[in-house]
mmCIF file of the C-alpha atoms, coordinates in Angstrom:
data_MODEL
# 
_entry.id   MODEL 
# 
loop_
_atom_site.group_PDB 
_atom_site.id 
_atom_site.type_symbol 
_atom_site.label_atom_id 
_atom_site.label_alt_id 
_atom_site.label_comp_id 
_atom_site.label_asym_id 
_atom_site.label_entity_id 
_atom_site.label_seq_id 
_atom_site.pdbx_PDB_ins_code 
_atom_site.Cartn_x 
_atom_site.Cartn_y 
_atom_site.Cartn_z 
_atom_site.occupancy 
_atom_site.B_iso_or_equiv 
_atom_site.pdbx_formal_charge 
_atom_site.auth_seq_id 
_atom_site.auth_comp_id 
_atom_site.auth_asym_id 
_atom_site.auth_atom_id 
_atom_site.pdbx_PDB_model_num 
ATOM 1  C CA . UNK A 1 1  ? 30.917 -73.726 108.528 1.00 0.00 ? 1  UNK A CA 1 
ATOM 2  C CA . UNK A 1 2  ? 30.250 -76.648 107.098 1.00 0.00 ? 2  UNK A CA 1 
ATOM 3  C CA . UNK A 1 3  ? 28.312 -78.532 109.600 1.00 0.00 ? 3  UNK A CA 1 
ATOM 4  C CA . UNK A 1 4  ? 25.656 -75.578 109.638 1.00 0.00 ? 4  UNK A CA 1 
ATOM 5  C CA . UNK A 1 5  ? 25.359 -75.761 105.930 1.00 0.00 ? 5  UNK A CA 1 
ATOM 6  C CA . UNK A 1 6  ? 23.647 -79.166 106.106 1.00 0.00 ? 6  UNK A CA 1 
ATOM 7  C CA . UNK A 1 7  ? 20.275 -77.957 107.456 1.00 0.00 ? 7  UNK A CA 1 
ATOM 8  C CA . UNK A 1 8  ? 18.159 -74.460 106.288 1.00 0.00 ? 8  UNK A CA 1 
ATOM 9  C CA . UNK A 1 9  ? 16.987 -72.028 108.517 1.00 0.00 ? 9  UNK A CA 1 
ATOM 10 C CA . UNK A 1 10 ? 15.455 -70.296 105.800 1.00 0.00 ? 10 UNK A CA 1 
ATOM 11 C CA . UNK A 1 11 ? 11.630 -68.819 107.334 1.00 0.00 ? 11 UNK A CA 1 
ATOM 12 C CA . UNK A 1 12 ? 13.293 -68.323 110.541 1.00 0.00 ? 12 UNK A CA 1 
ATOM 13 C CA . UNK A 1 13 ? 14.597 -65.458 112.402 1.00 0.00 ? 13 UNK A CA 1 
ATOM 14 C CA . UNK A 1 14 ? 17.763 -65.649 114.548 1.00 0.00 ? 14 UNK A CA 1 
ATOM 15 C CA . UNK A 1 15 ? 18.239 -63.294 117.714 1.00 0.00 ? 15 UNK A CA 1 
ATOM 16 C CA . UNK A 1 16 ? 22.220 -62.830 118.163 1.00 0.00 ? 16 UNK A CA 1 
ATOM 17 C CA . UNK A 1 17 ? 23.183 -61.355 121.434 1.00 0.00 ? 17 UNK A CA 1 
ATOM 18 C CA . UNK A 1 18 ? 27.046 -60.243 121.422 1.00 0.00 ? 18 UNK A CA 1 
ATOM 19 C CA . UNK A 1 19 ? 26.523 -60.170 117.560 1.00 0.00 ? 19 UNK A CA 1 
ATOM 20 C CA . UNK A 1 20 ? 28.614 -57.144 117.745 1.00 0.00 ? 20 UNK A CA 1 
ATOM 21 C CA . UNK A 1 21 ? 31.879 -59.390 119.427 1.00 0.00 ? 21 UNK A CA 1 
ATOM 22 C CA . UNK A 1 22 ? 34.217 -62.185 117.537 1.00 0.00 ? 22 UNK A CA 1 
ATOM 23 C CA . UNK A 1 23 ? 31.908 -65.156 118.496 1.00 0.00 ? 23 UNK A CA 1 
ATOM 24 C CA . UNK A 1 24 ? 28.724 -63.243 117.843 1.00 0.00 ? 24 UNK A CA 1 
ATOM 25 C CA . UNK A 1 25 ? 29.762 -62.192 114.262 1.00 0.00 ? 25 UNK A CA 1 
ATOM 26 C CA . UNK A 1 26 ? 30.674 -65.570 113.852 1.00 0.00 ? 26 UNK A CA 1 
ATOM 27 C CA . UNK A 1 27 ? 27.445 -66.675 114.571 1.00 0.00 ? 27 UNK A CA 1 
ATOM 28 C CA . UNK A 1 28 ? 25.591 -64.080 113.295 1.00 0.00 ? 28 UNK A CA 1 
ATOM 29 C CA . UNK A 1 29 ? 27.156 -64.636 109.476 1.00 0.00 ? 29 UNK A CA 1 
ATOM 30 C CA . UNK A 1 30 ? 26.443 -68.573 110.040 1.00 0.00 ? 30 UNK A CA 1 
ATOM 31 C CA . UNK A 1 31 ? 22.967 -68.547 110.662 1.00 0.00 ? 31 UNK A CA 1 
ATOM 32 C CA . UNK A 1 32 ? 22.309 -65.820 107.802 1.00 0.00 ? 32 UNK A CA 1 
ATOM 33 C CA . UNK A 1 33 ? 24.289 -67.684 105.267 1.00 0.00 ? 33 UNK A CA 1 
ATOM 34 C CA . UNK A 1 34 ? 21.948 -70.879 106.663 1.00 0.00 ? 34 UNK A CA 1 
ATOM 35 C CA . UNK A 1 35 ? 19.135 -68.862 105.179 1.00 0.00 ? 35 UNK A CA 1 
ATOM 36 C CA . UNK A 1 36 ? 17.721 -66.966 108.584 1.00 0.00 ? 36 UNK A CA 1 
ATOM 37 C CA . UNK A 1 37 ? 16.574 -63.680 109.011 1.00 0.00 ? 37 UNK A CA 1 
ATOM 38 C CA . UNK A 1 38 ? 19.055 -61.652 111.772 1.00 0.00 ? 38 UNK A CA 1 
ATOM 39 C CA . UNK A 1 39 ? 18.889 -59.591 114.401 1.00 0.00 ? 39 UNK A CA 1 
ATOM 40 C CA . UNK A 1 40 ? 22.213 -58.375 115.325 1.00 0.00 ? 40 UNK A CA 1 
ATOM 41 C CA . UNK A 1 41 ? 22.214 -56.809 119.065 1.00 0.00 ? 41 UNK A CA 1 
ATOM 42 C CA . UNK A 1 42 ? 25.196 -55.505 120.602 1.00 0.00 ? 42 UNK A CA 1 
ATOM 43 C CA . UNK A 1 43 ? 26.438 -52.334 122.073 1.00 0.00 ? 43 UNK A CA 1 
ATOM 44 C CA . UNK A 1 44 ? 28.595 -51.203 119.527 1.00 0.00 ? 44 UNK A CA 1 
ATOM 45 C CA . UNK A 1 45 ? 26.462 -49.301 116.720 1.00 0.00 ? 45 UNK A CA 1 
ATOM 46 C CA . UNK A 1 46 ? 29.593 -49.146 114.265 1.00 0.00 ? 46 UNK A CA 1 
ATOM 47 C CA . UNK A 1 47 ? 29.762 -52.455 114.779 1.00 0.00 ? 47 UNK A CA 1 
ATOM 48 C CA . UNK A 1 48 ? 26.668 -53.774 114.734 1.00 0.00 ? 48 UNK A CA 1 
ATOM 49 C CA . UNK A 1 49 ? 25.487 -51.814 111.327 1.00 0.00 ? 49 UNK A CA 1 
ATOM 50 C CA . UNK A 1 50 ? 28.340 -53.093 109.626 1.00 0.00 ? 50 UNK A CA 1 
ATOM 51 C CA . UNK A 1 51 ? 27.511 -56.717 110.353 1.00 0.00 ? 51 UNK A CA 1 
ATOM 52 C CA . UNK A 1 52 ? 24.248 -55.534 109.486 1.00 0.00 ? 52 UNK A CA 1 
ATOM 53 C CA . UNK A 1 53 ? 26.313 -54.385 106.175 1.00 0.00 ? 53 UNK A CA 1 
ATOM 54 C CA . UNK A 1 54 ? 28.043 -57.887 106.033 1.00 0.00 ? 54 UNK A CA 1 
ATOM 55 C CA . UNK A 1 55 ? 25.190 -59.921 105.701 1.00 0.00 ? 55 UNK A CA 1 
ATOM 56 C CA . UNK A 1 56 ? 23.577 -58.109 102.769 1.00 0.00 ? 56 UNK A CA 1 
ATOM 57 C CA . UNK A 1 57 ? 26.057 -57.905 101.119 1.00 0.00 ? 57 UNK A CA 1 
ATOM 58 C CA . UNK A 1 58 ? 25.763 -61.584 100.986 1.00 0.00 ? 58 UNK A CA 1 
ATOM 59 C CA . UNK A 1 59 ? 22.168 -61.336 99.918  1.00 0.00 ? 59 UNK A CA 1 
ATOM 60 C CA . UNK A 1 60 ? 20.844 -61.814 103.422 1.00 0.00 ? 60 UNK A CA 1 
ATOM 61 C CA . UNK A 1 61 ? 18.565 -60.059 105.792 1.00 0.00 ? 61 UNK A CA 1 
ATOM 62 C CA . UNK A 1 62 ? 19.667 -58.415 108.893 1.00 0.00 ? 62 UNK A CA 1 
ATOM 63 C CA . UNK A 1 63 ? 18.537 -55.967 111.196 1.00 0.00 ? 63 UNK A CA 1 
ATOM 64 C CA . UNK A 1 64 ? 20.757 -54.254 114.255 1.00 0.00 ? 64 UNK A CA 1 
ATOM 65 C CA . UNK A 1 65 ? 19.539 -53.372 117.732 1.00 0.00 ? 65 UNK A CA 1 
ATOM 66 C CA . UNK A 1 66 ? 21.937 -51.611 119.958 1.00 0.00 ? 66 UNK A CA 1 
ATOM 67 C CA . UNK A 1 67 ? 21.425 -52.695 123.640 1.00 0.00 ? 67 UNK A CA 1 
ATOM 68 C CA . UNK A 1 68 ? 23.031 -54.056 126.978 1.00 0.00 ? 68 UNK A CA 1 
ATOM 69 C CA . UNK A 1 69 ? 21.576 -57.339 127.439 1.00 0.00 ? 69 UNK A CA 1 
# 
């Protein structure tokens, strides 16, 4: 995590497909704590609202869409 805390993304918004699997929640709580806005998409509602959940908590802004990409 700390190579992605050397540049903001702050102002931008981040599409995560798979946000609901390992890698994607990875991802998806890396770019938010980098400052972006989420979308977390996934198949997997449970899932995907509590990333959703995750990433406020941390004071960031998320969003989920449930889909089959």
């Amino acid at each position: 995590m700390d190579g992605i805390q050397q540049f903001s993304l702050a102002g931008k918004v981040v599409v995560i497909t798979g946000a609901t699997g390992v890698l994607g929640e990875s991802f998806a709580l890396a770019t938010a704590a980098a400052g972006a806005k989420v979308a977390v998409l996934g198949r997997n509602k449970e899932r995907a609202d509590a990333r959703v959940a995750a990433i406020r908590s941390q004071g960031g802004e998320a969003m989920a869409v449930i889909t089959d990409v």
